[in-house]
C-alpha positions as CSV (number, residue, x, y, z in Angstrom):
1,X,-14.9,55.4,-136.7
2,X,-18.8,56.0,-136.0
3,X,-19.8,53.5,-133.4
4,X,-23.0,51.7,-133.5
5,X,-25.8,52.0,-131.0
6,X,-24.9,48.1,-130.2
7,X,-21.5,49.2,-129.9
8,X,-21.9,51.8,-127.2
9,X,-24.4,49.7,-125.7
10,X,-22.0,47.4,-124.8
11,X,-19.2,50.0,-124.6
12,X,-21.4,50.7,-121.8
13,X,-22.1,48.1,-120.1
14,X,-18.3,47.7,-119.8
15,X,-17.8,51.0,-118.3
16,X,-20.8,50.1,-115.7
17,X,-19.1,47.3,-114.5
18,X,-15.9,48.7,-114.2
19,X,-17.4,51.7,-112.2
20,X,-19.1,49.3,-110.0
21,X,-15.8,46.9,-109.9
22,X,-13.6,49.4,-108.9
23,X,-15.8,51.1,-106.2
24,X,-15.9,54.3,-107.9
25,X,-19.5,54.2,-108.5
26,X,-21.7,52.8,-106.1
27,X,-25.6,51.9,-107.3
28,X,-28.6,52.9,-105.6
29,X,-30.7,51.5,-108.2
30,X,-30.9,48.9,-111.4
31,X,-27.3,48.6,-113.4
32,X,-28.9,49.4,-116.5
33,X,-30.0,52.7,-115.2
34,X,-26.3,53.5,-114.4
35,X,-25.6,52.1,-118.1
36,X,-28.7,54.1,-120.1
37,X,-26.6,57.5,-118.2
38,X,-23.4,56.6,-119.7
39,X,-25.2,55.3,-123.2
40,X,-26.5,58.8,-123.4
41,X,-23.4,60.7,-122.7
42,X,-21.5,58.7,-125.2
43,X,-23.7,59.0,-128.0
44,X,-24.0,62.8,-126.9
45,X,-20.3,63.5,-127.2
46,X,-20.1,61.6,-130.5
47,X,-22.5,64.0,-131.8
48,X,-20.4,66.6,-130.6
49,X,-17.9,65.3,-132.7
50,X,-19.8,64.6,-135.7
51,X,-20.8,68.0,-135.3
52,X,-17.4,69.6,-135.3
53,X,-16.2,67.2,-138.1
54,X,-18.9,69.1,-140.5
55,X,-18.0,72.2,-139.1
56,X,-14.2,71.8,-139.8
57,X,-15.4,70.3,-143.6
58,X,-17.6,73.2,-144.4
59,X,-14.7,75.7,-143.0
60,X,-12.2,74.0,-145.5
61,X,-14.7,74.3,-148.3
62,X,-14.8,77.5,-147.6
63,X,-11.0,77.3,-148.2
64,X,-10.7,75.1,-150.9
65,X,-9.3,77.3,-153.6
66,X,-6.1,78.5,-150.8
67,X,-5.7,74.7,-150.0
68,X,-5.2,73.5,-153.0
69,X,-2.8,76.2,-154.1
70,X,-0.6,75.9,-151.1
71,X,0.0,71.9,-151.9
72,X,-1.5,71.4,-148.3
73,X,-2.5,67.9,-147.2
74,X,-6.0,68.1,-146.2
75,X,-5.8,65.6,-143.7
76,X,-3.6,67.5,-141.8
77,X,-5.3,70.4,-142.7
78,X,-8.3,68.7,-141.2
79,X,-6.7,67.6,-137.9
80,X,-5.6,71.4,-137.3
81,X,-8.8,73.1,-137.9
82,X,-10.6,70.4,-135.9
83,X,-7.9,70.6,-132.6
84,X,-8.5,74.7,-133.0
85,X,-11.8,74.2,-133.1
86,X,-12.1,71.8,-129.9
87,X,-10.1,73.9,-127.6
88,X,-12.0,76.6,-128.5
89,X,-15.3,74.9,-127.5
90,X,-14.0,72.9,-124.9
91,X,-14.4,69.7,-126.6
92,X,-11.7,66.9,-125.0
93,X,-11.6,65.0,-128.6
């Protein structure tokens, strides 16, 4: 599922305040400061992911003809070229 700007917003917001509720975090400056940081990681690492999704589709392209002969679900297909893929770049998906 692709989140929405809005969504991660307030995806956020809800991570600030948990942070801050939990004494984990403690803030030196403005909460939305503390909420633009985590805006911008999450949004980074869902790139990350959109990026390894088209890498995984272009790699089973690349594959198509072997796929479709083996009877091969490409879901699954999908899911096991995208976990290889992770651990190999260090993405936690």
């Amino acid at each position: 599922m692709r989140l929405t700007p809005e969504m991660i917003a307030r995806l956020a917001r809800r991570i600030s305040e948990q942070l801050v509720a939990q004494g984990v975090v403690g803030l030196t400056g403005a909460a939305q400061d503390l909420q633009a940081l985590i805006r911008r990681v999450l949004a980074e690492e869902l790139k990350r992911e959109d990026d390894l999704n088209d890498e995984v589709r272009r790699v089973l392209q690349g594959h198509a003809k072997e796929i479709a002969k083996g009877g091969v679900d490409h879901q699954r297909m999908f899911q096991m070229v995208k976990s290889k893929l992770a651990q190999e770049r260090g993405i936690v998906l």
